[in-house]
Each structure stands twice: as C-alpha cells, then as structure tokens.
C-alpha positions as CSV (number, residue, x, y, z in Angstrom):
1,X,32.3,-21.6,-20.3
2,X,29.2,-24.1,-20.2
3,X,28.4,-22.8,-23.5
4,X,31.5,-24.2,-25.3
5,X,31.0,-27.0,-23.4
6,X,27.6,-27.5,-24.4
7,X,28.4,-26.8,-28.3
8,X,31.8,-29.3,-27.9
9,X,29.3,-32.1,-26.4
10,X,26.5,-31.0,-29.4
11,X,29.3,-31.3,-31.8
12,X,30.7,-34.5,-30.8
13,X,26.8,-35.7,-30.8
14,X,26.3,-34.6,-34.7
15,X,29.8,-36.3,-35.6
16,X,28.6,-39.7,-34.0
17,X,25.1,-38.8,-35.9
18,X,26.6,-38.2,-38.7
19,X,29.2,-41.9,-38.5
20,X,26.5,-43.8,-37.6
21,X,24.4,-42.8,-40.9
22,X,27.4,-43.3,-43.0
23,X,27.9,-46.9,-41.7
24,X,24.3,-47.9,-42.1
25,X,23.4,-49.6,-45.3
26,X,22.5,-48.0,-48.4
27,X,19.7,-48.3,-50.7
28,X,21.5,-51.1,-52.2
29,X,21.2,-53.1,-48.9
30,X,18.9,-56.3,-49.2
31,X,17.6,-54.6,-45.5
32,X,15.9,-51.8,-47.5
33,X,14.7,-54.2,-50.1
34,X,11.9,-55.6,-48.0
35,X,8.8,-54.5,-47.5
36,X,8.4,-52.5,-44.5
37,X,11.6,-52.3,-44.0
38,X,13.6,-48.6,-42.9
39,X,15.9,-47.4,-41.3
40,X,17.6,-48.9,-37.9
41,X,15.6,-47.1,-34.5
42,X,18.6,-46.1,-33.1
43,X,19.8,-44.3,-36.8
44,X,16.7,-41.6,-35.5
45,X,17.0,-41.5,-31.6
46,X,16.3,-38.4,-30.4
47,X,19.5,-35.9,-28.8
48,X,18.7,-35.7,-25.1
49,X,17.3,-33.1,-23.8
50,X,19.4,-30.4,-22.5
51,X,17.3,-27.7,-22.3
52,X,16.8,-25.5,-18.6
53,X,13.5,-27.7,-17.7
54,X,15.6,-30.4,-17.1
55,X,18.5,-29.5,-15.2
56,X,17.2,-29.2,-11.7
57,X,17.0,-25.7,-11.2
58,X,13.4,-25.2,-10.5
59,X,12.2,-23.6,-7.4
60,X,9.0,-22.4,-5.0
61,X,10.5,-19.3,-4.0
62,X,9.0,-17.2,-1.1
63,X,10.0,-14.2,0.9
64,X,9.2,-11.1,2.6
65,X,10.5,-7.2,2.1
66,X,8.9,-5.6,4.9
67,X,5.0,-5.8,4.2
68,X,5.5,-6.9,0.7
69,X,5.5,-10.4,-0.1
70,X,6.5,-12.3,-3.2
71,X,5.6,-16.2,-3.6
72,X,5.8,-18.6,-7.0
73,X,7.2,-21.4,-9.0
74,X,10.7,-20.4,-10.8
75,X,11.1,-22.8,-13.7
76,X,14.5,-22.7,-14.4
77,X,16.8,-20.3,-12.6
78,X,19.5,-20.3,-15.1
79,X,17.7,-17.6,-17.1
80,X,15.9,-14.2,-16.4
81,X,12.7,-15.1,-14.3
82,X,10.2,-13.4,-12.4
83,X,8.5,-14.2,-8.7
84,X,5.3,-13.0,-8.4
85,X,3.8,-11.0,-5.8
86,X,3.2,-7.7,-4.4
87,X,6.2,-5.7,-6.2
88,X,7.6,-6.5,-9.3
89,X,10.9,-8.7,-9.0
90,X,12.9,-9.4,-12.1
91,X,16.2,-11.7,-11.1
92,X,18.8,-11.8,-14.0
93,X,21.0,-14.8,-13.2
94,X,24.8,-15.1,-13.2
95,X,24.9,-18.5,-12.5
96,X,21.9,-21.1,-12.0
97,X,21.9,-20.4,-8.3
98,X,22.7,-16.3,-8.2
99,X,22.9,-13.1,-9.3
100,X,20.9,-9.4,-9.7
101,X,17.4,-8.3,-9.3
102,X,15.9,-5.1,-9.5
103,X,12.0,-4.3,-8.1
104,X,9.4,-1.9,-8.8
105,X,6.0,-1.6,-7.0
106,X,3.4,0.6,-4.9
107,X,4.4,4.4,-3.6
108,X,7.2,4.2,-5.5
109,X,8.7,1.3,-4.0
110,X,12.1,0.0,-5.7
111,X,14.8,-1.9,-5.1
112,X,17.7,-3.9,-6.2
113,X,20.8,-6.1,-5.2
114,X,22.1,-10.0,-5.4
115,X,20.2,-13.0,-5.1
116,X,22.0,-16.5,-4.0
117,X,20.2,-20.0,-3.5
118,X,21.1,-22.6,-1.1
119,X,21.4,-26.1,-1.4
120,X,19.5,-26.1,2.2
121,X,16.3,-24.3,0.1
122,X,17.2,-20.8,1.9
123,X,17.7,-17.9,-0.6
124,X,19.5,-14.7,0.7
125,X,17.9,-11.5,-0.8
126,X,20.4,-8.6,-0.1
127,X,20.1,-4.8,-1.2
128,X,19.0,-1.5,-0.8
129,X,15.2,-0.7,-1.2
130,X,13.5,3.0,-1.5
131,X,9.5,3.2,-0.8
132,X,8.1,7.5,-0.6
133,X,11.7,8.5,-1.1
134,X,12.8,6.9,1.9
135,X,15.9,4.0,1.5
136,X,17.6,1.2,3.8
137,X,20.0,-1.5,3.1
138,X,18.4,-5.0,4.0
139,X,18.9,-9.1,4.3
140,X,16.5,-10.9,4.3
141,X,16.1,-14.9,4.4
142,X,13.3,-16.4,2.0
143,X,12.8,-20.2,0.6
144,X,13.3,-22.0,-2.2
145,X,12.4,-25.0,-2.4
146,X,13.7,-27.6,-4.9
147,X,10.7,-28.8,-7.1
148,X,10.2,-31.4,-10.7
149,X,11.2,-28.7,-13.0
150,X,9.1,-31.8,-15.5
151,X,5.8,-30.5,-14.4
152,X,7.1,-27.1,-12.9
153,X,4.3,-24.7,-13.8
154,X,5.9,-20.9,-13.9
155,X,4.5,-18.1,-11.4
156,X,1.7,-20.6,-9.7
C-alpha cells in the first residue's frame, strides 16, 4: 500500500515538474536573451529524498541467544538487513518495525521466528532455536536504539 502511495505522490511530483517547465519562458523570452542568463532555480530543484536512509528507521540493535551475542548498526529496517555477531541473523521485514529472521552459526546452531521493534528501543526476538540437534522455543528482550539513519554506518 505505501508503494502506490509513494508512485501517486512521485506522479503528482513529475505532473507539477512537468507544469512548471511548460509555464516557464521559451527561448523566445527576453530572460534567455541575456547573457548568463538560464533557467529559474526552482525549474531544477531536486525531488526530495525518499529513500530508506531517511525515514527514521535506523537502529543499534543488541541482544543475546543464550551464549551467542549479536550487536550492530541497522540502517534502515524497512528492507532485508543483517546484525552482526556470533551467528548469522538475516531479518526480512514486513513492516519497518517487524517481521521474520532465520540464523545459522557454530555446531550447527539455527534458528528462526518474528522480530518486532518498540518505540521504547526494546526489540522482542521470539522463535525456536536448534544447536547439536537439540531445540527450544525462546523470548528474548534485546535493544534497539533509535539512531541518525544520515550518518548511520551499517554493521559497526
């Protein structure tokens, strides 16, 4: 659904892009006539960015399973993204604040369940988890705090 908003809002932009040229002065224009002269600044303003880095979902995540521990900066959560540490987590959003992730690791370890963030920077990390062939069910509680997704630098 934010997808045809998104393209709605990008195609009302073009349209207004598009007016705005067709009401500037042509070539004809005593405007263009002088030296120096060009275009009007606001005929070439830039679209706004819209892409994940600035929507506010960037995170220091941290958290435990058992011995393993997992700790680094999640750009954007809104896409696929990994945390770094001991195993191998790979989150696959639904939304920019939860989802799925599956992990891999040492002696066999894997795991998988959902994911939800917090607005109070608490992120619950439910599932079931296998390590030597052995399996349990767990919650656990980890972090994740807000941070400038601007000068967010992914995994450190």
């Amino acid at each position: 659904m934010k997808n045809i908003g998104f393209a709605g809002f990008a195609c009302v932009l073009l349209a207004m892009s598009f007016g705005c040229k067709l009401l500037s002065p042509g070539s004809n224009s005593a405007n263009n006539d002088r030296p120096g002269a060009g275009p009007s600044p606001t005929a070439t303003s830039p679209l706004p960015d819209v892409s994940g880095a600035a929507t506010g979902h960037a995170y220091r995540i941290s958290g435990t399973i058992d011995e393993a521990s997992q700790e680094g900066n999640v750009c954007d959560t809104s896409v696929k993204f990994e945390v770094p540490g001991t195993l191998k987590f790979e989150f696959t959003p639904e939304s920019p604040t939860k989802g799925k992730y599956t992990y891999s690791g040492p002696f066999n370890a894997s795991g998988y369940g959902p994911y939800e963030v917090h607005d109070d920077g608490s992120m619950m990390v439910d599932g079931t988890g296998c390590i030597m062939g052995k399996c349990a069910t767990y919650s656990h509680t980890w972090k994740a705090k807000p941070i400038d997704a601007k000068t967010c630098v992914p995994g450190k």
